[in-house]
C-alpha positions as CSV (number, residue, x, y, z in Angstrom):
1,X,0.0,0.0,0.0
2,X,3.0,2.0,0.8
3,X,4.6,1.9,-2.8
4,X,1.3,2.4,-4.9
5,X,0.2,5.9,-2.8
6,X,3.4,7.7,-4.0
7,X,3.1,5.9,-7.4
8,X,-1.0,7.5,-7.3
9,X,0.1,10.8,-6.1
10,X,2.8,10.9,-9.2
11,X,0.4,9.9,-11.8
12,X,-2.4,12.9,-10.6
13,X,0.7,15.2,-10.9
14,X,1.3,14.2,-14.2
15,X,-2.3,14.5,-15.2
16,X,-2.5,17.6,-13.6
17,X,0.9,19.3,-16.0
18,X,-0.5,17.8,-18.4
19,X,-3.5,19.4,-18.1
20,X,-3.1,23.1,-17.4
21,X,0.3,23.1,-19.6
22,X,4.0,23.4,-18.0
23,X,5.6,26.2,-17.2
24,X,8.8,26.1,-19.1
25,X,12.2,26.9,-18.2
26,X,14.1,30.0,-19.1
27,X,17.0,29.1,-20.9
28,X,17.4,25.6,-23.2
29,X,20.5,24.9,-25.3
30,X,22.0,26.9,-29.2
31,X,21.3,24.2,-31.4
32,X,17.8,25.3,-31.4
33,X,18.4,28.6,-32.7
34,X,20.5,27.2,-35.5
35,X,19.7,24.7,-38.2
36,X,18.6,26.0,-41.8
37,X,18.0,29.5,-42.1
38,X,14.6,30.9,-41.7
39,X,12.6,34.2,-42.0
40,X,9.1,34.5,-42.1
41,X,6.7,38.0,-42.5
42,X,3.3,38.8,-41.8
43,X,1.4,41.5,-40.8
44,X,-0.7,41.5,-37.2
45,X,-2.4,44.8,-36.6
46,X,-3.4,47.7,-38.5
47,X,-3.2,51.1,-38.5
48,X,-1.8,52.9,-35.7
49,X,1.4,52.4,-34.0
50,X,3.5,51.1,-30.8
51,X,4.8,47.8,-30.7
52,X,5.7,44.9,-27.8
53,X,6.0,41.3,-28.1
54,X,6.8,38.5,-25.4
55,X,6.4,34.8,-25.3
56,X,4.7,33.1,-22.4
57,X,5.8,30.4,-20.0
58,X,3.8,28.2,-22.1
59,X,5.2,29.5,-25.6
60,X,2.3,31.7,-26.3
61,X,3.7,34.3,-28.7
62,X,1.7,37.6,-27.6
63,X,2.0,41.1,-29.7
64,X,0.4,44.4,-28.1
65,X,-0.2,47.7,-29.9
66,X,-2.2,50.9,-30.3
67,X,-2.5,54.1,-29.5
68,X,-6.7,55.0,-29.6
69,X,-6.6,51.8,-27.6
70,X,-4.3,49.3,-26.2
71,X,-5.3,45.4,-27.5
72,X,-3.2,42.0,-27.9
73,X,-3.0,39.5,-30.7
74,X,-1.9,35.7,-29.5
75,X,-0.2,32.9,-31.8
76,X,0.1,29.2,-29.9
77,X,1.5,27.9,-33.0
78,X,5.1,29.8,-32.7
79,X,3.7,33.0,-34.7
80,X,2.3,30.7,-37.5
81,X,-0.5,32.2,-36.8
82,X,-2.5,34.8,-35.0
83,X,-5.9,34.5,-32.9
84,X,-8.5,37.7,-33.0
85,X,-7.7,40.8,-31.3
86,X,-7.8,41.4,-27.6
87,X,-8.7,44.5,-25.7
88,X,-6.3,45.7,-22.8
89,X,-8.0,48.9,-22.4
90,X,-10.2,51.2,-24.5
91,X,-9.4,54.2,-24.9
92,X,-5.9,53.7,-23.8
93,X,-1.9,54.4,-25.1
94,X,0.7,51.4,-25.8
95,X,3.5,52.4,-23.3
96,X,5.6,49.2,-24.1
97,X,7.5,47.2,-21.2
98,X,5.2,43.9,-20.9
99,X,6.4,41.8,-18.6
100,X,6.4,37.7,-18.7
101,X,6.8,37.1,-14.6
102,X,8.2,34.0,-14.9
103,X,7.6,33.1,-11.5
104,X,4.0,33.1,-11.5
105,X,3.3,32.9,-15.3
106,X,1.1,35.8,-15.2
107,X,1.5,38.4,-17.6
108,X,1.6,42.3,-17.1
109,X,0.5,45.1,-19.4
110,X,0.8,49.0,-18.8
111,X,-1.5,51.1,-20.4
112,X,-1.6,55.1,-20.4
113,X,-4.7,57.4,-20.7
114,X,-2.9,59.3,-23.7
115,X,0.6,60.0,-24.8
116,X,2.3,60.9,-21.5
117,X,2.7,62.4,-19.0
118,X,-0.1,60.6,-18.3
119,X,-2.6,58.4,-16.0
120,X,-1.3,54.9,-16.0
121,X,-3.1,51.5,-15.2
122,X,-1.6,48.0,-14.8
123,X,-3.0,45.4,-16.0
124,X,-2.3,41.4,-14.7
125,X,-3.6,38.7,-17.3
126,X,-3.5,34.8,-15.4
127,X,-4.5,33.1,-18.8
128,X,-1.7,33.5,-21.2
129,X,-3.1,36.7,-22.8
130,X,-6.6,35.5,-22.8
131,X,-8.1,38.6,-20.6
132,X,-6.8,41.0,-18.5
133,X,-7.3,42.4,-14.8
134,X,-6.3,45.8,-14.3
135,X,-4.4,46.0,-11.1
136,X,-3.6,48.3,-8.1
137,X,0.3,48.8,-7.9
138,X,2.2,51.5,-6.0
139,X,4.8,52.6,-7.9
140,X,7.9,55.0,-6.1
141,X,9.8,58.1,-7.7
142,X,13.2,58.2,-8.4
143,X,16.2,58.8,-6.3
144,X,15.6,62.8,-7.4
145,X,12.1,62.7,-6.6
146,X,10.7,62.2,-10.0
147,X,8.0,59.8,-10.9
148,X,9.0,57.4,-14.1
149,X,6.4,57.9,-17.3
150,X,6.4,54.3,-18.9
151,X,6.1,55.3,-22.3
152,X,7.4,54.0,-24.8
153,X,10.0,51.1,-24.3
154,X,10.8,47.3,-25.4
155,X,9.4,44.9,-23.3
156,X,10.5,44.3,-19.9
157,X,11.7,41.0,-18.3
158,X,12.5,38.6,-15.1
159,X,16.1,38.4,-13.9
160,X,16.8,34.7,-13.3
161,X,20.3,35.0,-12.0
162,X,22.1,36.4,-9.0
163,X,20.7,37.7,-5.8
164,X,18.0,39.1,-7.6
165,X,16.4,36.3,-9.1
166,X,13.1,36.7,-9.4
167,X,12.7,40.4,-10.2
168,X,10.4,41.7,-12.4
169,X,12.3,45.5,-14.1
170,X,11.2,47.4,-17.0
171,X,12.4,50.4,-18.8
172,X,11.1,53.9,-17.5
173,X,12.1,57.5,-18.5
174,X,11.6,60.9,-17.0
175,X,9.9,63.4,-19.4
176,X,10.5,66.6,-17.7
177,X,7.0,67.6,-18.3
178,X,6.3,67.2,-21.9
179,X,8.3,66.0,-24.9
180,X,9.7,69.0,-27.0
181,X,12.8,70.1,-28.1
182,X,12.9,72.8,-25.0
183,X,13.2,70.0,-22.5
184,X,15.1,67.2,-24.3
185,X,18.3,68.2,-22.4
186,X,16.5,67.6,-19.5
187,X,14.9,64.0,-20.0
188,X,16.6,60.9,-19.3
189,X,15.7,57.3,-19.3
190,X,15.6,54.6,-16.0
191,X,13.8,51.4,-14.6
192,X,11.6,50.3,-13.1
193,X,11.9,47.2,-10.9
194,X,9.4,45.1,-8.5
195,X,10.8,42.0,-6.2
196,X,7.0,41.3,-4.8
197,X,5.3,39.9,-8.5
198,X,4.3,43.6,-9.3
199,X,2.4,44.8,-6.8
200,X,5.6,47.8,-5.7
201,X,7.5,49.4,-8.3
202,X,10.6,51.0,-7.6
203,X,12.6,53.5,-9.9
204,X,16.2,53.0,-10.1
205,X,18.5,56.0,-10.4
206,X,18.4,58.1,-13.5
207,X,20.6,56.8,-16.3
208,X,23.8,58.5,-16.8
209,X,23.3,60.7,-19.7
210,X,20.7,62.9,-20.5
211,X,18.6,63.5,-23.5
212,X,17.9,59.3,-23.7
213,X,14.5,57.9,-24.6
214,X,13.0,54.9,-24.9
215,X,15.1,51.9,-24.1
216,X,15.5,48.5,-23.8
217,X,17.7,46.1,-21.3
218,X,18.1,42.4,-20.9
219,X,20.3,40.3,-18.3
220,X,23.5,38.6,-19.2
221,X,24.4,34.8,-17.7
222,X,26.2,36.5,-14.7
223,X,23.4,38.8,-13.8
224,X,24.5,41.9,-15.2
225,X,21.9,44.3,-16.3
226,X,22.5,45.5,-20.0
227,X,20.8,48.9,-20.6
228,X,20.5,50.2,-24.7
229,X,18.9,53.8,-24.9
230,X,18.0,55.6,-27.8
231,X,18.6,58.9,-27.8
232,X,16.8,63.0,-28.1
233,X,20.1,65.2,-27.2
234,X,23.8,64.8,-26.8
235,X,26.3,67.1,-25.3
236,X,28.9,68.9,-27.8
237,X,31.0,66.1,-29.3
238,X,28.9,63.1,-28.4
239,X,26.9,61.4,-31.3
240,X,23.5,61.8,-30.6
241,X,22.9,59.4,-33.8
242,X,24.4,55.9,-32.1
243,X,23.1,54.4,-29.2
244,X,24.0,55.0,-25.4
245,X,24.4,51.3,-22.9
246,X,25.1,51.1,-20.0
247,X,25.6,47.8,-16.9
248,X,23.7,47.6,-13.4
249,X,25.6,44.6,-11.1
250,X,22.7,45.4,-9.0
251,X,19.7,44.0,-10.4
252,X,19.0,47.0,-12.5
253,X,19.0,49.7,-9.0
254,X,22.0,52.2,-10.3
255,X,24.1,51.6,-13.7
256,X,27.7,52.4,-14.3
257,X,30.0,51.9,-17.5
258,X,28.5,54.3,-20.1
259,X,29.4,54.1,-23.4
260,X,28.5,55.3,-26.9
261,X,28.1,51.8,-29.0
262,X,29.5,53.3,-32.1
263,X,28.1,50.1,-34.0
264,X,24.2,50.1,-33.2
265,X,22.8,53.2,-35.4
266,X,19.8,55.2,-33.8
267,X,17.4,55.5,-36.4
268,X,18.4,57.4,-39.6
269,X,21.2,58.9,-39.8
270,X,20.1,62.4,-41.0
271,X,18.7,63.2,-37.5
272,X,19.7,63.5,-34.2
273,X,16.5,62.0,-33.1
274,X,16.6,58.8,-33.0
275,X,14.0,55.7,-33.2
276,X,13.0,53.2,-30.1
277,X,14.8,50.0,-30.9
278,X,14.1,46.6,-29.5
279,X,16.6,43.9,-27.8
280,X,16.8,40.3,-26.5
281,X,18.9,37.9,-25.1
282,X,18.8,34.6,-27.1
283,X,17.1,32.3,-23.8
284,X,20.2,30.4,-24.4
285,X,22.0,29.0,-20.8
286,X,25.2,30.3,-20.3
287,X,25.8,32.4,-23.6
288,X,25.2,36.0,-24.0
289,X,24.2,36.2,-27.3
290,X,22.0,39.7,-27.9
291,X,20.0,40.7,-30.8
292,X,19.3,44.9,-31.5
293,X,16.8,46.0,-34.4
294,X,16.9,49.3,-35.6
295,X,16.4,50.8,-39.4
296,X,19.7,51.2,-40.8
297,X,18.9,54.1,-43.3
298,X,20.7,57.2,-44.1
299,X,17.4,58.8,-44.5
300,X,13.6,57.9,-43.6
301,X,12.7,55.1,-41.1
302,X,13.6,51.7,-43.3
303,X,15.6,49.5,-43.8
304,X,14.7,47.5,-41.1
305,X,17.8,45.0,-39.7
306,X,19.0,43.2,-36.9
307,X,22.3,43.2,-35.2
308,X,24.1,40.2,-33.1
309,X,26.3,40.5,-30.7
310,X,28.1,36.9,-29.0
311,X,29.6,38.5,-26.2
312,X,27.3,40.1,-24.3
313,X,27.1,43.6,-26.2
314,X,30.3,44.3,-26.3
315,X,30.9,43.9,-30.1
316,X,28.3,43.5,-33.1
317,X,29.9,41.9,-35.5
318,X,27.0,40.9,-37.9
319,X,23.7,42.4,-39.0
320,X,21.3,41.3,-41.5
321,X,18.4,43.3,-43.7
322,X,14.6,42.2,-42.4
323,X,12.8,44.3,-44.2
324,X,13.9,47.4,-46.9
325,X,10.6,49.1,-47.1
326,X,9.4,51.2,-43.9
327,X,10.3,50.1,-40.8
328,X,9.8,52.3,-37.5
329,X,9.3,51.4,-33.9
330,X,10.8,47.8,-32.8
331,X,10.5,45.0,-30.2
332,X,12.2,42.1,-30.1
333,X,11.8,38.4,-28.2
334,X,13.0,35.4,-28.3
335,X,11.5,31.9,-27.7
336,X,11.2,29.7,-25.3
337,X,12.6,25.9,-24.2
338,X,10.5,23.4,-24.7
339,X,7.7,25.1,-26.4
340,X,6.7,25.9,-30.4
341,X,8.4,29.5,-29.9
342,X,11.6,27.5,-29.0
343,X,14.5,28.4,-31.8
344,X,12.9,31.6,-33.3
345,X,13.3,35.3,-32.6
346,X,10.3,37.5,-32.7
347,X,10.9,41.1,-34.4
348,X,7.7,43.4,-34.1
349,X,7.6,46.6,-35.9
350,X,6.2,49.5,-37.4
351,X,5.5,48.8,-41.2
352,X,6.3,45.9,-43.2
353,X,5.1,44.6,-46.7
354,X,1.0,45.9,-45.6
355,X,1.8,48.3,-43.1
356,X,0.5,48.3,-39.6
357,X,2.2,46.2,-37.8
358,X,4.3,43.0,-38.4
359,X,5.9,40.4,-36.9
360,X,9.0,38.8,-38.5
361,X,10.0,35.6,-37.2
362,X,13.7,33.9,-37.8
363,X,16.5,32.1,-36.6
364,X,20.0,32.9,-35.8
365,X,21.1,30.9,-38.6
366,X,19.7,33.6,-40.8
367,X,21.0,36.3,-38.9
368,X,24.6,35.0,-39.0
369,X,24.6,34.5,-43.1
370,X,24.2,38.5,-42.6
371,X,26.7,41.4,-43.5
372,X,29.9,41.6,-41.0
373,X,30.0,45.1,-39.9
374,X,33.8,45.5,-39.2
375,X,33.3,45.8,-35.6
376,X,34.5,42.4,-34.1
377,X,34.4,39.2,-35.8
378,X,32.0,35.9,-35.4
379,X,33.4,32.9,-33.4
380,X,34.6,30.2,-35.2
């Protein structure tokens, strides 16, 4: 009687993972990015503008967008294909930084009244993207007193190494009060970060350069805290038209190392203004291979393309052309172990073949037959 109650209780916990689907872990082996090269194109929303994408614990490829109201488009087939649209919140502005908490599965949305500063709600969905809750969170200004506007950044993630495993952090900014020209010397980009599953928000200290804008980050194997800013402003002799990173060794609280990455371009190259850009870290264990998408145009928001780095941002030695036509705002994922998102990277953008919105899906066997860009060189 002894042996068959454990051998009972194992089978109903089977049934059970079976049954409501596993949560998968983060980080699963190269290979599956690699094989035969693969890119795929197709269009999701339309009209309008603001993109995010993330990939559930169970896979579930999940796009947001809008700016007359925030809604989200799911795909359980690896981005094959897409299910109706889903309303966050109507009327409502995109303000990017979705959040997969990998802890508890759920899935967490901000949403703005209009383009900020503005209101903001949270919103909690339990059912891989199926509805949405919005939520009461407490969110705390910076360490100069200011309160973080959300809009408009990549997506944010969990850190699942290091002391501060577990944490939920995002991308923020400070706008200074409005966004013009007058006060772009003044703005300046941030985090924010939550170690109780996004009930408390704290801000970390303002990045170390002024003028940033939207941003996106993603943790390294060791726990380090990758920041990539676009850019409004520079000081005299800075290039306001490449991208500013910087590292946080403390789960994303303060940041340190700034640097101009001379290889990531910020949008066209005939302004100073820059574009919002997306990045990922390939959910690969113990490799710090990134991915930044950007247009790569002298002129005009186009020429859509993606940049790899293998060491953890410090070079980009390859980059390959997406999409030639228009190509504005960018997010960009990566699948997950285990699941039909595993192997592909998920690029959503502005434009594409019908406009809108698209989402390209590839692998980084397509990205590496790319264009070497002089600054590093690929791994043998």
């Amino acid at each position: 009687m002894n042996k068959v109650l454990p051998l009972l209780c194992l089978t109903a916990l089977l049934i059970l993972i079976s049954s409501t689907g596993p949560l998968q872990a983060g980080e699963g082996k190269l290979e599956a990015f690699l094989g035969e090269p693969a890119l795929e194109l197709g269009q999701v929303f339309r009209g309008e503008r603001f993109p995010n994408i993330v990939v559930s614990m169970k896979g579930t490829v999940i796009a947001t967008w809008g700016t007359s109201h925030v809604r989200a488009r799911r795909s359980e087939d690896g981005g094959k294909t897409w299910g109706e649209e889903i309303v966050i919140q109507k009327p409502g502005f995109q303000c990017g930084g979705v959040i997969v908490d990998e802890g508890s599965g759920d899935i967490i949305a901000f949403v703005e009244d209009r383009h900020p500063p503005a209101p903001l709600s949270v919103y909690r969905s339990p059912d891989d993207g199926k509805t949405w809750k919005k939520i009461e969170v407490k969110i705390n200004p910076d360490s100069k007193g200011n309160q973080p506007s959300m809009h408009m950044n990549d997506h944010g993630i969990t850190l699942r190494h290091g002391q501060h495993k577990g944490r939920l952090i995002r991308p923020s900014r400070f706008y200074a009060g409005r966004n013009h020209r007058s006060k772009w010397p003044l703005h300046y980009t941030n985090a924010v970060y939550s170690d109780d599953g996004g009930k408390t928000w704290h801000t970390s200290d303002p990045f170390p350069a002024n003028g940033t804008g939207e941003a996106t980050l993603a943790e390294l194997s060791d726990g380090t805290v990758y920041y990539n800013s676009r850019r409004h402003w520079a000081n005299e002799g800075e290039n306001p038209r490449r991208r500013w990173t910087a590292l946080s060794d403390d789960g994303g609280k303060t940041w340190k190392d700034l640097k101009i990455c001379e290889a990531l371009p910020d949008g066209p190259q005939n302004t100073n203004y820059g574009c919002m850009g997306g990045l990922t870290r390939l959910a690969v264990k113990d490799r710090d291979i990134l991915l930044y998408s950007n247009c790569d145009s002298p002129g005009g928001r186009k020429l859509g393309t993606i940049w790899a780095s293998l060491d953890g941002g410090k070079t980009w030695p390859v980059k390959r052309l997406v999409f030639a036509g228009s190509h504005g705002y960018s997010s960009l994922t990566s699948g997950r172990p285990g699941t039909k998102s595993e192997g592909w990277i998920y690029l959503h953008f502005e434009g594409g073949p019908k406009g809108g919105s698209t989402v390209a899906r590839f692998n980084l066997a397509w990205v590496l037959k790319g264009e070497a860009t002089g600054d590093g060189a690929l791994p043998k």
